[in-house]
DRENPA-3360 file (N, C-alpha, C; in nm, 2 decimals, always signed):
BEGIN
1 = XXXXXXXX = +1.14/-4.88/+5.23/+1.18/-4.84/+5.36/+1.11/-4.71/+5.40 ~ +1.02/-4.73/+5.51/+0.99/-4.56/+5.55/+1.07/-4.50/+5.63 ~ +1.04/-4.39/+5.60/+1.16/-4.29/+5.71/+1.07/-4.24/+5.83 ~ +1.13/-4.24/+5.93/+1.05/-4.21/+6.03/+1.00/-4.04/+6.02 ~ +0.91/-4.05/+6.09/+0.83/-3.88/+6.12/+0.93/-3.81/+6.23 ~ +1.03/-3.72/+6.25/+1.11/-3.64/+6.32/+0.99/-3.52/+6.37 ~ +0.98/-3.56/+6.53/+0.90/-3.48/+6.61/+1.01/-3.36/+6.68 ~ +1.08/-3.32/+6.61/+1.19/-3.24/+6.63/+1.16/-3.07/+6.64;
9 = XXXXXXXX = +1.20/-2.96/+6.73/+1.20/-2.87/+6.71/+1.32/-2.79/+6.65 ~ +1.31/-2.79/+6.53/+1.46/-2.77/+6.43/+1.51/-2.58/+6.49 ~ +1.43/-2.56/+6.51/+1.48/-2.41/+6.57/+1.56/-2.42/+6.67 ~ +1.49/-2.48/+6.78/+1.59/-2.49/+6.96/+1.69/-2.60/+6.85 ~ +1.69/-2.67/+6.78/+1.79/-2.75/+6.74/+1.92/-2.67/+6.72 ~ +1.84/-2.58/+6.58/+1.98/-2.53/+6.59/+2.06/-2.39/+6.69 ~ +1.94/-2.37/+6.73/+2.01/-2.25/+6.88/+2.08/-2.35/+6.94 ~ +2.09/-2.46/+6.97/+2.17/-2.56/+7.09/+2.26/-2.56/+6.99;
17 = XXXXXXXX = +2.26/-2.58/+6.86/+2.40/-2.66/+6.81/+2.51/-2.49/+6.77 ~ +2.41/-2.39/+6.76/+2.48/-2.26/+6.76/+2.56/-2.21/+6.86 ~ +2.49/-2.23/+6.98/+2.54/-2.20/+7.14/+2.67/-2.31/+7.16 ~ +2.65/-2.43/+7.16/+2.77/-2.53/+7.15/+2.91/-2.47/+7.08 ~ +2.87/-2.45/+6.95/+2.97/-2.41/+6.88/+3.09/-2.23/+6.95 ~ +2.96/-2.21/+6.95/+3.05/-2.01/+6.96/+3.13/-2.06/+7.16 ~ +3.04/-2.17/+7.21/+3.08/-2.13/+7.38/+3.22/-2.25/+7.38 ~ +3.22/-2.36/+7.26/+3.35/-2.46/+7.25/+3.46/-2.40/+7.17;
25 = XXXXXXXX = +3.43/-2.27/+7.11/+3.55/-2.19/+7.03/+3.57/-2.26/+6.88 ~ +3.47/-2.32/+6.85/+3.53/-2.43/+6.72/+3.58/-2.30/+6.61 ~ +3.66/-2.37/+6.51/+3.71/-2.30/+6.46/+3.62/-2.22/+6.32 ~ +3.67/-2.08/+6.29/+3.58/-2.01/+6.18/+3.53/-2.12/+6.04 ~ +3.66/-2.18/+6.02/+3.58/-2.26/+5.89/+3.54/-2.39/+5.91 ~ +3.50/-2.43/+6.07/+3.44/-2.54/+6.06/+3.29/-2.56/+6.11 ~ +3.28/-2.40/+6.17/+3.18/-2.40/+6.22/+3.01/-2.44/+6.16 ~ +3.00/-2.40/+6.00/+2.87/-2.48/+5.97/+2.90/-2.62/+5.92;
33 = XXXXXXXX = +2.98/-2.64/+5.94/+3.00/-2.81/+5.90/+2.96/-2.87/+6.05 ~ +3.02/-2.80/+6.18/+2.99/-2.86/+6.28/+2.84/-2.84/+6.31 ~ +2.78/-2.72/+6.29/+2.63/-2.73/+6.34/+2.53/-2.84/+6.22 ~ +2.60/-2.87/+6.11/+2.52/-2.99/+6.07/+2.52/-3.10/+6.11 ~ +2.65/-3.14/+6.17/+2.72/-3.25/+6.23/+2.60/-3.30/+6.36 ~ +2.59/-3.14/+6.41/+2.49/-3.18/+6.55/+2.37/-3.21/+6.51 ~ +2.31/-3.17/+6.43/+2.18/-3.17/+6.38/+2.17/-3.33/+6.31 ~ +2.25/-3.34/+6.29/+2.27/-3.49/+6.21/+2.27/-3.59/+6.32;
41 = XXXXXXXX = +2.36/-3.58/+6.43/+2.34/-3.66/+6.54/+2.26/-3.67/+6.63 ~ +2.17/-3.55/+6.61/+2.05/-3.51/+6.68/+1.95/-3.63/+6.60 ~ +1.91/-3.63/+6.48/+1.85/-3.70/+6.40/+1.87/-3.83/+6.43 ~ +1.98/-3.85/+6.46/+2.03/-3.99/+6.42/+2.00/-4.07/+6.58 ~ +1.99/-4.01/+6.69/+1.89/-4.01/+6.83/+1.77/-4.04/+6.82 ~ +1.75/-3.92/+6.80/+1.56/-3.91/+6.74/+1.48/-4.03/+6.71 ~ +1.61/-4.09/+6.57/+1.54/-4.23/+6.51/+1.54/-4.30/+6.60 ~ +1.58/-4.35/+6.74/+1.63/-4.45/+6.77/+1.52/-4.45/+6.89;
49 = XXXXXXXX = +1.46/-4.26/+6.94/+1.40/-4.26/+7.02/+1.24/-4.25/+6.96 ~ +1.21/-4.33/+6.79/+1.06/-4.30/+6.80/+1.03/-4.14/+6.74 ~ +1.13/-4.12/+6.68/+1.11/-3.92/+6.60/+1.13/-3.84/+6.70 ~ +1.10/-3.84/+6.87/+1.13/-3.74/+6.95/+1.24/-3.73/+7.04 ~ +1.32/-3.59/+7.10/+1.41/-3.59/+7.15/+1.38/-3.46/+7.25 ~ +1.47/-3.48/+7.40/+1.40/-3.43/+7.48/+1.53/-3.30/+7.45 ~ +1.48/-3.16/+7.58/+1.60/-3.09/+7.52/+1.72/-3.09/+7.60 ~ +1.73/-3.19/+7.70/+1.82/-3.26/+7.72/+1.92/-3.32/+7.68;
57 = XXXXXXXX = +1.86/-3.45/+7.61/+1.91/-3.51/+7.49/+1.97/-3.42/+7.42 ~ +1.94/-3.36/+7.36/+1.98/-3.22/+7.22/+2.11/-3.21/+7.33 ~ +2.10/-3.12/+7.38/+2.22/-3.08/+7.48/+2.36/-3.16/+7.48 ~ +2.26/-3.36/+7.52/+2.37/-3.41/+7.53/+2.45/-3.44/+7.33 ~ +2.39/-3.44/+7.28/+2.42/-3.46/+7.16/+2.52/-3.39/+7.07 ~ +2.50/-3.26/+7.14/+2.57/-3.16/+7.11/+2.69/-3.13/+7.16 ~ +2.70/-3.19/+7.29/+2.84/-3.20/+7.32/+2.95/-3.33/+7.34 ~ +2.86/-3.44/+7.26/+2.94/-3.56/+7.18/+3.00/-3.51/+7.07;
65 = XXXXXXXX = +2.89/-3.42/+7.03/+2.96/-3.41/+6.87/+3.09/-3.31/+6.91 ~ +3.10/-3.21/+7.05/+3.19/-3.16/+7.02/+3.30/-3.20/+7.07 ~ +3.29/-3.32/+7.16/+3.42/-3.40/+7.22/+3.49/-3.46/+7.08 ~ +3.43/-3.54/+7.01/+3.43/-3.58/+6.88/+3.53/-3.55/+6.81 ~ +3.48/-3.39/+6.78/+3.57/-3.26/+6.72/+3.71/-3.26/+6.76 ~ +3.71/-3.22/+6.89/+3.84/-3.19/+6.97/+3.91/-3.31/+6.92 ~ +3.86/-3.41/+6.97/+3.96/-3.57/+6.95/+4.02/-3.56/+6.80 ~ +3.93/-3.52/+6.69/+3.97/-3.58/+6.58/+4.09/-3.43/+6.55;
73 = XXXXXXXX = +4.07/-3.32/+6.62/+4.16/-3.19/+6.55/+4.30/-3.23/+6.61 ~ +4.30/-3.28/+6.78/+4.40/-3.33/+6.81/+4.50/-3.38/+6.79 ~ +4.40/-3.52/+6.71/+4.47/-3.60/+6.66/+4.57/-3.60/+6.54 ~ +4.50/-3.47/+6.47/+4.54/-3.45/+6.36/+4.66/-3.35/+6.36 ~ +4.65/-3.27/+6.47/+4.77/-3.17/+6.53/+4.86/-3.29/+6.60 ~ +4.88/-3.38/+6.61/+4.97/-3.46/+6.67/+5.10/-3.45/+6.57 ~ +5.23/-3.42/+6.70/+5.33/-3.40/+6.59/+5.43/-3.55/+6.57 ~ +5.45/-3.59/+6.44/+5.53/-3.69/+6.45/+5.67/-3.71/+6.46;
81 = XXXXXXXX = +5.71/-3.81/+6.52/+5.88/-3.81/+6.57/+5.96/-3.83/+6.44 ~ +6.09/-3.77/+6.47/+6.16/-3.75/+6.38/+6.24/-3.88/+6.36 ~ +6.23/-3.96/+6.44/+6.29/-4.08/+6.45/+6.19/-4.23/+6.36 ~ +6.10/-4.15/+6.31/+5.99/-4.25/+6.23/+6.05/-4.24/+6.12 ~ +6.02/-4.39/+6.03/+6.09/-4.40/+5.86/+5.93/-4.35/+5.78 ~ +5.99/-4.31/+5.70/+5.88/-4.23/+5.57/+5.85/-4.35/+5.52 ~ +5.68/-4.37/+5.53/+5.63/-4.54/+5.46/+5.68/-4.59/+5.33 ~ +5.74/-4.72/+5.34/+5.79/-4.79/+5.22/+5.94/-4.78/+5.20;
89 = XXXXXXXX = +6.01/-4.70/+5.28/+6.16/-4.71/+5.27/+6.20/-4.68/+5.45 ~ +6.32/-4.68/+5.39/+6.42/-4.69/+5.55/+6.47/-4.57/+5.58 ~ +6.40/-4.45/+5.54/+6.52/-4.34/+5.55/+6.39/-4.26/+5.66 ~ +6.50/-4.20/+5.78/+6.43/-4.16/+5.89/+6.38/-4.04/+5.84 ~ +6.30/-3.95/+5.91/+6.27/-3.78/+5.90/+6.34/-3.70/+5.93 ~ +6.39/-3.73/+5.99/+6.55/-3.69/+6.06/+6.66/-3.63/+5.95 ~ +6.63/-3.73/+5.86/+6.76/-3.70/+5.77/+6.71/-3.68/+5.60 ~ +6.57/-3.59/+5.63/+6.53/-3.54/+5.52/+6.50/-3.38/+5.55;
97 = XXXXXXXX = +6.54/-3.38/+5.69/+6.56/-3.19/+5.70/+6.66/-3.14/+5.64 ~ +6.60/-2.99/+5.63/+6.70/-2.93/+5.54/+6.84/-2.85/+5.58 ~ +6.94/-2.86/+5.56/+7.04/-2.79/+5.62/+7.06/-2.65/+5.61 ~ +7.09/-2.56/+5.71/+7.08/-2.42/+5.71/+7.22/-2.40/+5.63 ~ +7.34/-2.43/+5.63/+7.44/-2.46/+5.61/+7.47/-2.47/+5.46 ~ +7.37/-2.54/+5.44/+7.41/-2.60/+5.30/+7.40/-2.51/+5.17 ~ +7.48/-2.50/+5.07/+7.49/-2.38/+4.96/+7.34/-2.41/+4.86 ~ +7.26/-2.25/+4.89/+7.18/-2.34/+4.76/+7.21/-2.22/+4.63;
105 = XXXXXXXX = +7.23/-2.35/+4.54/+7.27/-2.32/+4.41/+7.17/-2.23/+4.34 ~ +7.04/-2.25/+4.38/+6.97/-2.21/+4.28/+6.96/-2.06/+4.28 ~ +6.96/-2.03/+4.44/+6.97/-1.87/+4.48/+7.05/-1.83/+4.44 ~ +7.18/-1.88/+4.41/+7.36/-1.84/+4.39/+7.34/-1.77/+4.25 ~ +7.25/-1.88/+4.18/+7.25/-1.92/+3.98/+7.12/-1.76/+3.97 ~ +7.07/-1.77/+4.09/+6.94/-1.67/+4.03/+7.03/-1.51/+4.04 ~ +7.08/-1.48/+4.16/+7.16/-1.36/+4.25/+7.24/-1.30/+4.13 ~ +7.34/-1.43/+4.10/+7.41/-1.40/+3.92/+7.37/-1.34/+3.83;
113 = XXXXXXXX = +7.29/-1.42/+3.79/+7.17/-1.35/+3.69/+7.11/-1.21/+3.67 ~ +7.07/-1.19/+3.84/+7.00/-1.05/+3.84/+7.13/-0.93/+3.83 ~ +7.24/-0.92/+3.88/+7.34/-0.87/+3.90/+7.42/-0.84/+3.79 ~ +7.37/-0.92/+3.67/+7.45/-0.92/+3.56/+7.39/-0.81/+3.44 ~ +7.22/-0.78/+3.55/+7.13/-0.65/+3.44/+7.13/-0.55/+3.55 ~ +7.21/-0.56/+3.62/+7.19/-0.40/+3.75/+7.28/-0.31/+3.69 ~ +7.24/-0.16/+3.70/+7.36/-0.04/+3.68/+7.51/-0.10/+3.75 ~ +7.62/-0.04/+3.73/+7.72/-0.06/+3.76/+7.70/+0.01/+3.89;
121 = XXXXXXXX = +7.67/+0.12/+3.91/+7.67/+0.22/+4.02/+7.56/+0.13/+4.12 ~ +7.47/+0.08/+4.10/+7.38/+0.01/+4.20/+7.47/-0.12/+4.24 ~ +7.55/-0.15/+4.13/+7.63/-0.28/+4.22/+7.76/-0.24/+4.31 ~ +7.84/-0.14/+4.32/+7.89/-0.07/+4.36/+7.83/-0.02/+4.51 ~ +7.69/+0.01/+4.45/+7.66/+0.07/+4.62/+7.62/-0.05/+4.75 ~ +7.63/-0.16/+4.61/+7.59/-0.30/+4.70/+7.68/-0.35/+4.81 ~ +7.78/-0.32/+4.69/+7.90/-0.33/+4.77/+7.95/-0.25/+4.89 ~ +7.93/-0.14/+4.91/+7.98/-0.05/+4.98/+7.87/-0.07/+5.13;
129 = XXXXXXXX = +7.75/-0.09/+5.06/+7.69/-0.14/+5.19/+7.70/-0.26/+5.29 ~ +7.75/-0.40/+5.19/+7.76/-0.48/+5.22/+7.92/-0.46/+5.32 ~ +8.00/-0.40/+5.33/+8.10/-0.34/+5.41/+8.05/-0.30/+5.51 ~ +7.95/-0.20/+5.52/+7.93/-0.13/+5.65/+7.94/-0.03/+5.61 ~ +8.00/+0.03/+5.49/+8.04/+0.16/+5.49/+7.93/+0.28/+5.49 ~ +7.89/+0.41/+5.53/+7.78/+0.47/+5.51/+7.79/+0.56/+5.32 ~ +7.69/+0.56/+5.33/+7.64/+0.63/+5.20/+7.64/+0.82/+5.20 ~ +7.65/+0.84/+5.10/+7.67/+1.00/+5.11/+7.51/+1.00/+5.04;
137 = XXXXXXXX = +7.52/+1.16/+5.05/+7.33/+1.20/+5.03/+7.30/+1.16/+4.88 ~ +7.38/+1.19/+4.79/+7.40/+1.17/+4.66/+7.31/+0.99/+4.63 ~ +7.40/+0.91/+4.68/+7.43/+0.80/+4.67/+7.28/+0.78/+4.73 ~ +7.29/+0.77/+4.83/+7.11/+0.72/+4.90/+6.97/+0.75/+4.82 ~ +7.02/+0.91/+4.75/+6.91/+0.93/+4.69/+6.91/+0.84/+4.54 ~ +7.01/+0.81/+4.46/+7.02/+0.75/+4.33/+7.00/+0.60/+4.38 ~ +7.04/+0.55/+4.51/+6.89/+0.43/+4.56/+6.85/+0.41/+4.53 ~ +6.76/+0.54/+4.61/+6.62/+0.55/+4.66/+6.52/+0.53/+4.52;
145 = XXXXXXXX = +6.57/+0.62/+4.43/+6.52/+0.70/+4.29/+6.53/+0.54/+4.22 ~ +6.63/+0.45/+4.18/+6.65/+0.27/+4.16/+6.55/+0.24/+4.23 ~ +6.50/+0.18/+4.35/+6.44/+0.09/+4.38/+6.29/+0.15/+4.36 ~ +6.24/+0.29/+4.33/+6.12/+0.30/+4.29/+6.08/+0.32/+4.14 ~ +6.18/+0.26/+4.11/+6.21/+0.23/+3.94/+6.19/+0.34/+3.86 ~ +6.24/+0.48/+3.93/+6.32/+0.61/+3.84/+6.46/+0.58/+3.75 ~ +6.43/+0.64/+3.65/+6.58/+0.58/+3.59/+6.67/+0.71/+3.57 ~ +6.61/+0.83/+3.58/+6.67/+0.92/+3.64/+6.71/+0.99/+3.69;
153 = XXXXXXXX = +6.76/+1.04/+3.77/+6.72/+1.12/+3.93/+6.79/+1.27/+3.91 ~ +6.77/+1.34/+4.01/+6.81/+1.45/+3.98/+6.96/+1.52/+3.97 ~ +7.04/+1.44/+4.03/+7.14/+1.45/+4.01/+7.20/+1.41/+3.87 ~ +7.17/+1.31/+3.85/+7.17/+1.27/+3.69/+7.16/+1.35/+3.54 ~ +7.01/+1.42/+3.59/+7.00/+1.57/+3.55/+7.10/+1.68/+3.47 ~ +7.13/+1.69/+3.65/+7.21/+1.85/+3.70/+7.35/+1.76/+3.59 ~ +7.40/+1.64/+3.61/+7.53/+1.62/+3.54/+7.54/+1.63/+3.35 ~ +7.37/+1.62/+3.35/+7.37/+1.66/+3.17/+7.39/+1.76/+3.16;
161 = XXXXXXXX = +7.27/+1.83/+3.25/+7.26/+1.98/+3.19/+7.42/+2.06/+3.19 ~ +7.50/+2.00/+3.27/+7.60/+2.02/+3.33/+7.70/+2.04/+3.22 ~ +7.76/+1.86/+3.16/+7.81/+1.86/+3.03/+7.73/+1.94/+2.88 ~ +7.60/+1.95/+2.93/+7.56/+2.03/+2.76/+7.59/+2.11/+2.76 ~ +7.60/+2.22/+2.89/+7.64/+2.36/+2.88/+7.78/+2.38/+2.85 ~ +7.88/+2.34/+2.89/+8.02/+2.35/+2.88/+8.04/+2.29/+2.77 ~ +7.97/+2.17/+2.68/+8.02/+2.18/+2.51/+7.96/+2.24/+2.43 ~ +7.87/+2.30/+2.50/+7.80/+2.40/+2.32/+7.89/+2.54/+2.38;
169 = XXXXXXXX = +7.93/+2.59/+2.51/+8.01/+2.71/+2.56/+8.17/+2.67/+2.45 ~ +8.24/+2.55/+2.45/+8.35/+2.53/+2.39/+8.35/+2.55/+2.26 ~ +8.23/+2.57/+2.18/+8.19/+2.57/+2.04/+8.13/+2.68/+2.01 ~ +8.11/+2.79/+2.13/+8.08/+2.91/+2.07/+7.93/+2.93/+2.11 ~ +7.89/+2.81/+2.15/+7.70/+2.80/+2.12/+7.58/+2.85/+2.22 ~ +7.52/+2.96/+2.17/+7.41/+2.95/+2.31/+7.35/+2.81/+2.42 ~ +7.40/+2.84/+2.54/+7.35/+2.73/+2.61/+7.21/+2.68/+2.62 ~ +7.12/+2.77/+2.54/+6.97/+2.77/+2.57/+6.93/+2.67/+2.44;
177 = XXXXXXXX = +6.93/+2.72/+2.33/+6.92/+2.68/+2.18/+7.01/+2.69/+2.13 ~ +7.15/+2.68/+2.14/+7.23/+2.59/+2.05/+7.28/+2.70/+1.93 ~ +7.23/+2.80/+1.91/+7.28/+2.86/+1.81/+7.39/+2.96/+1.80 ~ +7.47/+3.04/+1.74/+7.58/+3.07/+1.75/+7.54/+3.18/+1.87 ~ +7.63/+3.22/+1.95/+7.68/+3.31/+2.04/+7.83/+3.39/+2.07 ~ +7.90/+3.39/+2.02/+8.04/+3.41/+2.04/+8.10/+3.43/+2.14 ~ +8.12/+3.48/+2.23/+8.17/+3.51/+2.38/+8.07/+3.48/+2.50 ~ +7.91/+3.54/+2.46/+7.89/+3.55/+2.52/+7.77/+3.41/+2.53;
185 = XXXXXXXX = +7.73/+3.36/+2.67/+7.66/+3.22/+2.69/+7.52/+3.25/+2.64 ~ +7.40/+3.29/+2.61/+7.30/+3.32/+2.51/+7.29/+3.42/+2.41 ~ +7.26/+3.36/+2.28/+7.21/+3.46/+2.13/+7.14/+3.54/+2.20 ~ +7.14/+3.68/+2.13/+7.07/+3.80/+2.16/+6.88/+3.74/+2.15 ~ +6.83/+3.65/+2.09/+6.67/+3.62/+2.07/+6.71/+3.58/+2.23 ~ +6.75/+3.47/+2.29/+6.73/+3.39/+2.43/+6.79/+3.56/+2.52 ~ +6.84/+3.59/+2.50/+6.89/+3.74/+2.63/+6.76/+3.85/+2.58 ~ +6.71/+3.84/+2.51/+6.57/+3.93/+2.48/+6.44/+3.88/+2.56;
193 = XXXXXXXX = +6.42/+3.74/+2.48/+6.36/+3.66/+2.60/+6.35/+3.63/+2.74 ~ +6.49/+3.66/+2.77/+6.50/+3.63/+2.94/+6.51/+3.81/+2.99 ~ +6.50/+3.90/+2.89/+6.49/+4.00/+2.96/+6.30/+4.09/+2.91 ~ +6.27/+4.02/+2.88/+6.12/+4.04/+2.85/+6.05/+3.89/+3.03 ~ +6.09/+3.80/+3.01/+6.06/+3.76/+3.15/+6.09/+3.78/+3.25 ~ +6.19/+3.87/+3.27/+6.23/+3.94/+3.40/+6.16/+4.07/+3.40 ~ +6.14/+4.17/+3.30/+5.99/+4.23/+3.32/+5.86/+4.22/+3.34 ~ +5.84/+4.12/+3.29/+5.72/+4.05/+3.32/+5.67/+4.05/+3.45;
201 = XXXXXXXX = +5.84/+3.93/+3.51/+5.74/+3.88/+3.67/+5.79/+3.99/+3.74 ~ +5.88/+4.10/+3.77/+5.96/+4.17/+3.81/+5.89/+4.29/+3.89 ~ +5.82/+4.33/+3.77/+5.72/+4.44/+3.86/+5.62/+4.41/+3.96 ~ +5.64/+4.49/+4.04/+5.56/+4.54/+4.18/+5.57/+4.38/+4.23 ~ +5.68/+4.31/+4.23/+5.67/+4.19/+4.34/+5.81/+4.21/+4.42 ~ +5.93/+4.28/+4.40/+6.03/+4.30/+4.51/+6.07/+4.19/+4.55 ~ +6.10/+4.11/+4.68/+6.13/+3.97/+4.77/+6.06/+3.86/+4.68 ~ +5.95/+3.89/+4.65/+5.82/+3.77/+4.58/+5.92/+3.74/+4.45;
209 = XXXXXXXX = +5.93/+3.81/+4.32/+6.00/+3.79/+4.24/+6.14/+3.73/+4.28 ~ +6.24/+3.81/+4.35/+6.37/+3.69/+4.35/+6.30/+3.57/+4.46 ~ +6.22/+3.49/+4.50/+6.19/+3.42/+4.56/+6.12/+3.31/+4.44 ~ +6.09/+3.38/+4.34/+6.02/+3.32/+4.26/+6.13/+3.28/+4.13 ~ +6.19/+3.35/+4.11/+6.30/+3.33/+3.99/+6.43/+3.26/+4.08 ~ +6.44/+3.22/+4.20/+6.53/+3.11/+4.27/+6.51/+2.98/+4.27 ~ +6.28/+2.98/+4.29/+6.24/+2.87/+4.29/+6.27/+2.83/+4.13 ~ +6.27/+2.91/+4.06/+6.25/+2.84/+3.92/+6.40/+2.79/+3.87;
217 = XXXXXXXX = +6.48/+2.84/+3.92/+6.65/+2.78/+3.89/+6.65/+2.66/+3.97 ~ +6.60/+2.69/+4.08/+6.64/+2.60/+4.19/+6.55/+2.41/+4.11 ~ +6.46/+2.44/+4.05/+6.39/+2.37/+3.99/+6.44/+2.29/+3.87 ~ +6.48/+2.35/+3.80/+6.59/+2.36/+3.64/+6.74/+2.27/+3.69 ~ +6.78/+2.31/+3.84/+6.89/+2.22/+3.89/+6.97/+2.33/+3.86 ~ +6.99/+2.42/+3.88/+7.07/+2.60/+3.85/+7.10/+2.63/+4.01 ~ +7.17/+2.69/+3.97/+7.25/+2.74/+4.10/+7.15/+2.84/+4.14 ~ +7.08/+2.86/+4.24/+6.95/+2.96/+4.33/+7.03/+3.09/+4.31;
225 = XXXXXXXX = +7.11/+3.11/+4.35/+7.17/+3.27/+4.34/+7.19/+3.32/+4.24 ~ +7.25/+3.27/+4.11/+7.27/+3.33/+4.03/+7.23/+3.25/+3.90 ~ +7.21/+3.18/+3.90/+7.12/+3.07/+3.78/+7.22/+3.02/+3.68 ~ +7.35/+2.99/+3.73/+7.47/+2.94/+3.65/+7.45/+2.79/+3.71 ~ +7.47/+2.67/+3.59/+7.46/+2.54/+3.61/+7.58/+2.49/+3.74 ~ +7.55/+2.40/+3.84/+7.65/+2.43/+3.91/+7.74/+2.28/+3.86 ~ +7.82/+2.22/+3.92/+7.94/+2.11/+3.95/+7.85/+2.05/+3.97 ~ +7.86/+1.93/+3.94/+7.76/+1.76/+3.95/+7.81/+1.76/+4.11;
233 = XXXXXXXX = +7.67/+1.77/+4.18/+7.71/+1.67/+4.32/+7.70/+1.82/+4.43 ~ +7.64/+1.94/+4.36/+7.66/+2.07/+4.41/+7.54/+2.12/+4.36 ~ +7.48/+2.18/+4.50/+7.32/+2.26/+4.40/+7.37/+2.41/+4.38 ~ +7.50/+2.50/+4.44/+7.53/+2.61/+4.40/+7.66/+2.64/+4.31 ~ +7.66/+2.70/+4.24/+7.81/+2.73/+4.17/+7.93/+2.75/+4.26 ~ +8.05/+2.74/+4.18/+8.20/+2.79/+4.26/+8.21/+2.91/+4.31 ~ +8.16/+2.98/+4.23/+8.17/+3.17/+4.26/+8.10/+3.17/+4.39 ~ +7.97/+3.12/+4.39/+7.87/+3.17/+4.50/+7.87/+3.07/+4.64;
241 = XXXXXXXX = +7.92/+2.96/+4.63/+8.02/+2.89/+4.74/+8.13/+2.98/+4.79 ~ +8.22/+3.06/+4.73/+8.33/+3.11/+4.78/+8.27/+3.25/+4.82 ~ +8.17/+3.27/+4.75/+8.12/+3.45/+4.82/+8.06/+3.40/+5.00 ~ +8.00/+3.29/+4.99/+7.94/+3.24/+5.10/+8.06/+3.22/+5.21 ~ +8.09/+3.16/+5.15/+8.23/+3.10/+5.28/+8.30/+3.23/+5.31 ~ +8.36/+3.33/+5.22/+8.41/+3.48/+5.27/+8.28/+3.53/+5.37 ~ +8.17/+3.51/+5.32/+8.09/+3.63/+5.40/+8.01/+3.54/+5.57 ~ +8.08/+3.42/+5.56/+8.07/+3.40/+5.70/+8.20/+3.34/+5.80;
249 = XXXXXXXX = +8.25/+3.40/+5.70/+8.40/+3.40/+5.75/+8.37/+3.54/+5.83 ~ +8.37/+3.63/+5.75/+8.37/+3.80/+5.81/+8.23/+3.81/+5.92 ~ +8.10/+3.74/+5.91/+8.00/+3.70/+6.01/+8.11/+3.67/+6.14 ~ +8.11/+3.56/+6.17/+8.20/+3.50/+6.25/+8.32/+3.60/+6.31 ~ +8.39/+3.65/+6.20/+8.54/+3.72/+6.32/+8.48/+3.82/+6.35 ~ +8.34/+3.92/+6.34/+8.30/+3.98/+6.36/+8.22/+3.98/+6.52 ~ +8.13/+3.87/+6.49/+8.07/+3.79/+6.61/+8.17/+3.78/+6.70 ~ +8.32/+3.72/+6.67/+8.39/+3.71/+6.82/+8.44/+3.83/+6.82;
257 = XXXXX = +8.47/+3.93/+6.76/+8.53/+4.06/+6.78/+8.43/+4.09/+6.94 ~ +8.32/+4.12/+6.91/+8.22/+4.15/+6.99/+8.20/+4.10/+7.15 ~ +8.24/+3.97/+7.10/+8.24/+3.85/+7.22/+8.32/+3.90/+7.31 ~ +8.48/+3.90/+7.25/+8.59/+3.96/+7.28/+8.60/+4.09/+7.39 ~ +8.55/+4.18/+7.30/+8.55/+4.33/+7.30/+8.48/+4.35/+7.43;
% end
């Protein structure tokens, strides 16, 4: 069999089947399947006209193939009725949808499962949300600190450091290192040490220094004012909460004195 000689200009070929394509909107991943499609129908003309096609022809070729297209995407987007039986049995489509209603076990058996390795306190807060109820700052943050898979958070912390200090204080023991102290909360080495570091940063900084030895308590999870561990759930001590509350108590009756007066 010989094949015919194709007197074709494959260039304007494919500018026509390119321009077809981008001006019918065909879709991103069909588009070089379609410009072969044209080029193929183009050919398959050609043969019938003798190897030559005019660029008319091309034109029209180009937009068979893309009626073609449409019909066959159509057809294939055609939605079927629910009232049709699934081939080879009798049971409609209708009554193979899924019910919104319906309990699914597997989510129930999985939900179990995960719930059974969560902290107690995370299942607790599940709860409390699942109420409505709001969350205290505490609580949001030891969340927050859970779901970005911290397993300690700062409060957590502040509640060790919290219990360590008050049982090695019950036993006599420096709070720093553990070693005997008798009355008082650091051995004479840790009160030498913390008074060689208060000379240190101390000089010629004034404001800078207590700004700097607050950040460093405040950091440790220590009460800013005075650097005593505070109550779990509290960033300042008892003492320096109650100095506060007196001295804006006396702010205040002072302010309205004024107001008054």
């Amino acid at each position: 069999m010989v094949m015919p000689a194709y007197k074709l200009d494959w260039e304007l070929c494919r500018k026509i089947a390119k321009r077809v394509c981008y001006r019918a909107g065909i879709r991103w991943d069909d588009k070089e399947d379609f410009v072969q499609d044209v080029l193929a129908e183009m050919m398959e003309r050609a043969r019938r006209d003798s190897g030559g096609l005019s660029t008319e022809e091309m034109w029209r070729a180009a937009r068979c193939v893309r009626s073609r297209y449409w019909r066959t995407y159509t057809k294939a987007r055609r939605n079927s009725s629910l009232n049709e039986l699934i081939p080879d049995t009798t049971i409609e489509l209708s009554e193979t949808v899924a019910d919104d209603k319906a309990l699914d076990l597997d989510a129930l058996l999985d939900a179990k499962s995960r719930l059974e390795h969560l902290p107690p306190g995370i299942v607790a807060l599940g709860k409390k949300l699942e109420r409505g109820d709001p969350l205290t700052a505490n609580q949001r943050l030891y969340l927050s600190c859970f779901q970005k898979g911290e397993t300690k958070t700062k409060s957590s912390r502040r509640v060790t450091d919290y219990n360590r200090y008050h049982r090695l204080r019950t036993k006599g023991l420096c709070a720093t290192c553990g070693k005997e102290s008798g009355n008082l909360s650091h051995c004479p080495a840790c009160q030498e040490r913390y008074r060689i570091f208060q000379k240190k940063y101390r000089e010629n900084k004034g404001q800078a220094w207590t700004n700097t030895l607050r950040d460093y308590w405040r950091k440790q999870g220590r009460c800013p004012r005075c650097g005593v561990i505070p109550e779990p759930g509290y960033k300042t001590c008892s003492t320096c909460r109650a100095k506060n509350r007196k001295y804006l108590v006396a702010y205040y009756m002072k302010k309205r004195a004024k107001i008054t007066g």
